[in-house]
MOPAC internal coordinates of N, CA, C and O (Angstrom, degrees):
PM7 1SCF
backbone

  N    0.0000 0     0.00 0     0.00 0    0    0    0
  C    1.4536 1     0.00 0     0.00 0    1    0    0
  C    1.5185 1   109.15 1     0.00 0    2    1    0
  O    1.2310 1   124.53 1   -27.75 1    3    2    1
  N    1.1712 1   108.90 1   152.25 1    3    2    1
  C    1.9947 1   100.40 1  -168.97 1    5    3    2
  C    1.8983 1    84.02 1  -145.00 1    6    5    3
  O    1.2310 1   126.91 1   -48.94 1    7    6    5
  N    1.0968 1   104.31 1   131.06 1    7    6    5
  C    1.8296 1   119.71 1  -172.99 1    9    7    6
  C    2.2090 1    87.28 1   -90.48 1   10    9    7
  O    1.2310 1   124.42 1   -74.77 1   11   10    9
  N    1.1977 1   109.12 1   105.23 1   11   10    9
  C    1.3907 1   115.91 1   140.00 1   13   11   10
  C    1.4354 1   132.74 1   -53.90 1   14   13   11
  O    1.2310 1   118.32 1   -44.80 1   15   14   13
  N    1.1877 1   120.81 1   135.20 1   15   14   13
  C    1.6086 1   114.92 1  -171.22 1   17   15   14
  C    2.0221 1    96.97 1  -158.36 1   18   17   15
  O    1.2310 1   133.15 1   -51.97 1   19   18   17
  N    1.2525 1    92.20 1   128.03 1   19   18   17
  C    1.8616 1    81.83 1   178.24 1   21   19   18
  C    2.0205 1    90.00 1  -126.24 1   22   21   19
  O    1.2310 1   135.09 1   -28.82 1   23   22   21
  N    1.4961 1    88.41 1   151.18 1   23   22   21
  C    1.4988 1   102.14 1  -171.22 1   25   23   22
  C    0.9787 1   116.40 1   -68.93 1   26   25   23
  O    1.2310 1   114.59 1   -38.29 1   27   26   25
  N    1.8720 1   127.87 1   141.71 1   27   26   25
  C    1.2364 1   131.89 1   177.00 1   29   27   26
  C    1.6147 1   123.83 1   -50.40 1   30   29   27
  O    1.2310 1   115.54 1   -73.39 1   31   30   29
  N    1.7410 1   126.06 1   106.61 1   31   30   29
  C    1.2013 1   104.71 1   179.67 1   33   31   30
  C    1.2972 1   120.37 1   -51.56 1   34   33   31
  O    1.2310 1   112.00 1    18.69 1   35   34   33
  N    1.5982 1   132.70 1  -161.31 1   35   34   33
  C    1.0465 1   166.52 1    92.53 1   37   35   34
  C    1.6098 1   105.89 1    24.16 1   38   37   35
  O    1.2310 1   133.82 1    77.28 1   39   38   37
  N    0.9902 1    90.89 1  -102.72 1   39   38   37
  C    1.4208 1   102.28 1   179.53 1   41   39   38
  C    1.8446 1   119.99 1   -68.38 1   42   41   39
  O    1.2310 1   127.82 1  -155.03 1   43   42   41
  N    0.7928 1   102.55 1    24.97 1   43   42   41
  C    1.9907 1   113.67 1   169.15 1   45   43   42
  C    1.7191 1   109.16 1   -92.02 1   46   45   43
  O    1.2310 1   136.31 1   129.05 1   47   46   45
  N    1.5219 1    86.02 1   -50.95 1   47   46   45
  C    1.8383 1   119.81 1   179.31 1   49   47   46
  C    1.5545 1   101.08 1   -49.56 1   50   49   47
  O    1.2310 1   126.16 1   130.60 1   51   50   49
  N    1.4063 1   105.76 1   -49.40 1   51   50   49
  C    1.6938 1   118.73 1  -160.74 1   53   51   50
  C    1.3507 1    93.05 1   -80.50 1   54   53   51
  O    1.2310 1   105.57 1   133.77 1   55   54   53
  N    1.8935 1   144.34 1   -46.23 1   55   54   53
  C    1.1502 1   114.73 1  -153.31 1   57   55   54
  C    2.0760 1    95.57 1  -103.79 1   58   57   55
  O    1.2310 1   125.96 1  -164.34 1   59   58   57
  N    1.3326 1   106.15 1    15.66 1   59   58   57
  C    1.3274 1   109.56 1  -168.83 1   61   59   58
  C    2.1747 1    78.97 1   -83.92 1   62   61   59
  O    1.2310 1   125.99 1   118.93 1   63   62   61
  N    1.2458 1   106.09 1   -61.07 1   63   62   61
  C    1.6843 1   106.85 1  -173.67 1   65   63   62
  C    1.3202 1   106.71 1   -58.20 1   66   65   63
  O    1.2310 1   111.90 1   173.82 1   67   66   65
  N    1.1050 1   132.87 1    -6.18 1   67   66   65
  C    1.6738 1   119.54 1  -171.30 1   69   67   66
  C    1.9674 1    83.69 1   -97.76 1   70   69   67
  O    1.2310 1   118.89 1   136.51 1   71   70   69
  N    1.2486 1   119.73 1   -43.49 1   71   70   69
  C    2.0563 1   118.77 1  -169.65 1   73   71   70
  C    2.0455 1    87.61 1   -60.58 1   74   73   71
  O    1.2310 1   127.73 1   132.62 1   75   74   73
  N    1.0991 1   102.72 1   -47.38 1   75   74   73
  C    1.5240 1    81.70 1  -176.78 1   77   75   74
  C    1.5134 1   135.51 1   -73.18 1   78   77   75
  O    1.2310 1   132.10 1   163.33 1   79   78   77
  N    1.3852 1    94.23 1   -16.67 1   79   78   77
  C    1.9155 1   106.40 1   170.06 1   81   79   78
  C    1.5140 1   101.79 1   -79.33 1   82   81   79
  O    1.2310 1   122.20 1   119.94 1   83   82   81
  N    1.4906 1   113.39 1   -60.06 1   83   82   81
  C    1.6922 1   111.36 1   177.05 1   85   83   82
  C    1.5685 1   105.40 1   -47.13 1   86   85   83
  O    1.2310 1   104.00 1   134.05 1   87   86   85
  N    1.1083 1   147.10 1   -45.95 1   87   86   85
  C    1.6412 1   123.81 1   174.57 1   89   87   86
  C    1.3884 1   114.36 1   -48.38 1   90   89   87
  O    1.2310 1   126.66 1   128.20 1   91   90   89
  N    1.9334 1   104.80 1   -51.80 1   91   90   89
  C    1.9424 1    75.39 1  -167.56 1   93   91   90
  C    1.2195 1   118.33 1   -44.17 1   94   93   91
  O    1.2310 1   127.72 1   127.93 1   95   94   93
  N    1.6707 1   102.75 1   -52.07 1   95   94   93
  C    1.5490 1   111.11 1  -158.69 1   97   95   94
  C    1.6360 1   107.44 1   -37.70 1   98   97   95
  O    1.2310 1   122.31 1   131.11 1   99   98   97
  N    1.3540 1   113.19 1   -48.89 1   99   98   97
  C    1.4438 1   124.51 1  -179.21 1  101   99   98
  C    1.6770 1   119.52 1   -46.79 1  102  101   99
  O    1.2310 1   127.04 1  -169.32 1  103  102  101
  N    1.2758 1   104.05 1    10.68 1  103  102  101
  C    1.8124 1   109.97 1  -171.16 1  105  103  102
  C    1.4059 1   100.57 1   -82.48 1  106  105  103
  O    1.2310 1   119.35 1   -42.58 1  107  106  105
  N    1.0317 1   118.84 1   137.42 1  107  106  105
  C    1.9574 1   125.79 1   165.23 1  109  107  106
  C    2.0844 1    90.71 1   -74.65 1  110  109  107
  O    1.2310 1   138.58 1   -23.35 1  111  110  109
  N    1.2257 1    81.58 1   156.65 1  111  110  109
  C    1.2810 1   102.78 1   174.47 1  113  111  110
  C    1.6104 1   105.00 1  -106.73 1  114  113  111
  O    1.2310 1   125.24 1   -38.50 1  115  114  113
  N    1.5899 1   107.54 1   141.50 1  115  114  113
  C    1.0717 1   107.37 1   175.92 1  117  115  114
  C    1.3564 1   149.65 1   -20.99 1  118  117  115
  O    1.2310 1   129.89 1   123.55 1  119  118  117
  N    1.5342 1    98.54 1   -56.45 1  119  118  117
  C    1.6906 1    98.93 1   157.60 1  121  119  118
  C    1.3802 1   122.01 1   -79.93 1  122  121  119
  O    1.2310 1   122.34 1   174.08 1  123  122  121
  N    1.0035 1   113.13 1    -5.92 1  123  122  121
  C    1.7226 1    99.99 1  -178.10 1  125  123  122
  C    1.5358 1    97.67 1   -79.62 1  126  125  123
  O    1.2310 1   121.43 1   148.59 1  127  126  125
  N    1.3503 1   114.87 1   -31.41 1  127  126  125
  C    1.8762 1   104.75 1   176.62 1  129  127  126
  C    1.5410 1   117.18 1   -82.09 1  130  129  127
  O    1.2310 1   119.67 1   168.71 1  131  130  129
  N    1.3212 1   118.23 1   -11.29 1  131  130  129
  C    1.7275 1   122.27 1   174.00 1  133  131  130
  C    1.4372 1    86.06 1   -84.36 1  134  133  131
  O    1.2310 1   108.58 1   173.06 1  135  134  133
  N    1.3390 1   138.96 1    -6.94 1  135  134  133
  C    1.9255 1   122.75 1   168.83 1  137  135  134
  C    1.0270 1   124.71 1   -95.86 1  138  137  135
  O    1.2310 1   121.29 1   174.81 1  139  138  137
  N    1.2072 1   115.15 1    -5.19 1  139  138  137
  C    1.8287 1   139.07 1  -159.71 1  141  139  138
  C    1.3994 1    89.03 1  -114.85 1  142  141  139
  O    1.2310 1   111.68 1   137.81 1  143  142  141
  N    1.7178 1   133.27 1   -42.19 1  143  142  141
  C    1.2082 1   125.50 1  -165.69 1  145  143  142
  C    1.7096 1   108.72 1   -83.34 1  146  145  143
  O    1.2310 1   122.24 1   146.56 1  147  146  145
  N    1.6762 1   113.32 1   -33.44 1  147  146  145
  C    1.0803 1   136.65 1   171.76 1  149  147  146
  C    1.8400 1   110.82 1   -37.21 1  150  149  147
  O    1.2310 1   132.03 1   101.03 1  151  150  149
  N    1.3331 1    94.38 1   -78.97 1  151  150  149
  C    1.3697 1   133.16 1   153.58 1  153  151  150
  C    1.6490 1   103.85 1     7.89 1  154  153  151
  O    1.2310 1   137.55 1   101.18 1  155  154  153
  N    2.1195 1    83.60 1   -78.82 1  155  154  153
  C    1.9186 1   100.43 1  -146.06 1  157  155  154
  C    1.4028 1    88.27 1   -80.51 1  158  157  155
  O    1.2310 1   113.67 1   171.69 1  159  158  157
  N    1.9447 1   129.58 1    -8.31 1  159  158  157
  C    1.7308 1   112.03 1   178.44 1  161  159  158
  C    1.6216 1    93.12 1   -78.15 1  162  161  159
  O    1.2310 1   110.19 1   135.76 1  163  162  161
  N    1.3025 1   136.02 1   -44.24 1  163  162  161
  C    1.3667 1   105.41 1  -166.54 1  165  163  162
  C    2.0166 1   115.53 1   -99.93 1  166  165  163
  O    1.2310 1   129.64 1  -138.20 1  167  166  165
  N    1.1926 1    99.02 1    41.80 1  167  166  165
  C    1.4934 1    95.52 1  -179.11 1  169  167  166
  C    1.4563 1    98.40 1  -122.62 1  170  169  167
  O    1.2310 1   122.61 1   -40.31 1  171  170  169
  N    1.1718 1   112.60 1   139.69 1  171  170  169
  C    1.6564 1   130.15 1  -167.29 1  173  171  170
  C    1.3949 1   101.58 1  -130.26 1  174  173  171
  O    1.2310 1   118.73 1   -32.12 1  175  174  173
  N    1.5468 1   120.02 1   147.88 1  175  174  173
  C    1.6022 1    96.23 1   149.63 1  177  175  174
  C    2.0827 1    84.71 1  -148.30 1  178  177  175
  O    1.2310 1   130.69 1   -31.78 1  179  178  177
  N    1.1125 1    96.99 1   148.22 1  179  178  177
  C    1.0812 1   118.36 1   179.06 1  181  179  178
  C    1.3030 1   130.98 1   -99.93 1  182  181  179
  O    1.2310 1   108.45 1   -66.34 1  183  182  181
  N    1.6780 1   139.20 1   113.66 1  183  182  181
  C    1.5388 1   115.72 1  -170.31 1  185  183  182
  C    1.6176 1   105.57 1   -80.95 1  186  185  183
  O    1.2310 1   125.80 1   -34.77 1  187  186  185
  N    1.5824 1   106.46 1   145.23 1  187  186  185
  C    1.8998 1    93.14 1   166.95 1  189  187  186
  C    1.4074 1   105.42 1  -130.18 1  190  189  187
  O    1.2310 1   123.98 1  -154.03 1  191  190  189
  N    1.5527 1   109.96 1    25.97 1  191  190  189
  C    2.1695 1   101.10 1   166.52 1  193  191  190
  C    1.8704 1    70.74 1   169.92 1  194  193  191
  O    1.2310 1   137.56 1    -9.29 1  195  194  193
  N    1.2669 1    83.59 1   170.71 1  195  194  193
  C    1.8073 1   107.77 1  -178.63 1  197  195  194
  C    1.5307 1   114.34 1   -73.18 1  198  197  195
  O    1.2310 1   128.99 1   -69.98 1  199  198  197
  N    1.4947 1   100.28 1   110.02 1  199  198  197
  C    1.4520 1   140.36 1   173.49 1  201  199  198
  C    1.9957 1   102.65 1    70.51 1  202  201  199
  O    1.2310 1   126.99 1  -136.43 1  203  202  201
  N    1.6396 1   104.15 1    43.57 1  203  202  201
  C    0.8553 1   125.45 1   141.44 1  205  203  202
  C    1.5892 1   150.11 1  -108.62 1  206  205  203
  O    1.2310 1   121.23 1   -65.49 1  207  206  205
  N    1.3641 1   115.25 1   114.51 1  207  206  205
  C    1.6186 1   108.37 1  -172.65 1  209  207  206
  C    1.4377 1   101.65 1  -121.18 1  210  209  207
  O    1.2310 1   124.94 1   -21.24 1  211  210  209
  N    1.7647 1   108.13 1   158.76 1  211  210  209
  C    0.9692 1   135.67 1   160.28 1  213  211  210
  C    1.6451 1   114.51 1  -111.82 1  214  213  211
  O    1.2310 1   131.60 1   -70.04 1  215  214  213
  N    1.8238 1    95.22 1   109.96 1  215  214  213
  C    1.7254 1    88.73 1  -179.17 1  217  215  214
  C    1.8924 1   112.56 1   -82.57 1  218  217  215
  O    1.2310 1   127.83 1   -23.43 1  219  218  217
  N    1.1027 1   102.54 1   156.57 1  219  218  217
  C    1.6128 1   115.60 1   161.32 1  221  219  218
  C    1.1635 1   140.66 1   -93.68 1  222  221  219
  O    1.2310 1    90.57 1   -82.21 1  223  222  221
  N    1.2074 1   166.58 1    97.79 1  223  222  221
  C    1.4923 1   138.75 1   134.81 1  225  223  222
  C    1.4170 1   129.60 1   -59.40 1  226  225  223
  O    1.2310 1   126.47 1   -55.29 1  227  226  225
  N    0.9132 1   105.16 1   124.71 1  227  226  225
  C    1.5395 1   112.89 1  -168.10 1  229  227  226
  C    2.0266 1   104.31 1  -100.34 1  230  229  227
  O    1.2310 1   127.19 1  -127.48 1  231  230  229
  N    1.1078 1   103.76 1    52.52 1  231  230  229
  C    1.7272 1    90.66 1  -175.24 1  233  231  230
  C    1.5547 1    90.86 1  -127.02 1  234  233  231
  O    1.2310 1   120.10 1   180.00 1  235  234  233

């Protein structure tokens, strides 16, 4: 058995560094996740028959 492998162009290199700059940017900022966490403690949803829910807020 012989493992084939062909070399990374040019441009593999280039869009591999652009996926790692596009994540940071993609970070929530602190408060936007203490509002999202806020959020998911008072939101409920409840089923009451099949592919029925009743949502909650609990605040």
């Amino acid at each position: 058995m012989q493992k084939m492998t062909t070399p990374l162009n040019k441009t593999d290199l280039e869009t591999k560094k652009q996926l790692s700059l596009n994540s940071c940017k993609m970070q929530p900022s602190n408060d936007t996740i203490q509002l999202i966490l806020r959020f998911a403690a008072s939101y409920r949803a409840q089923p009451i028959a099949k592919n029925q829910f009743v949502e909650m807020f609990l605040n």
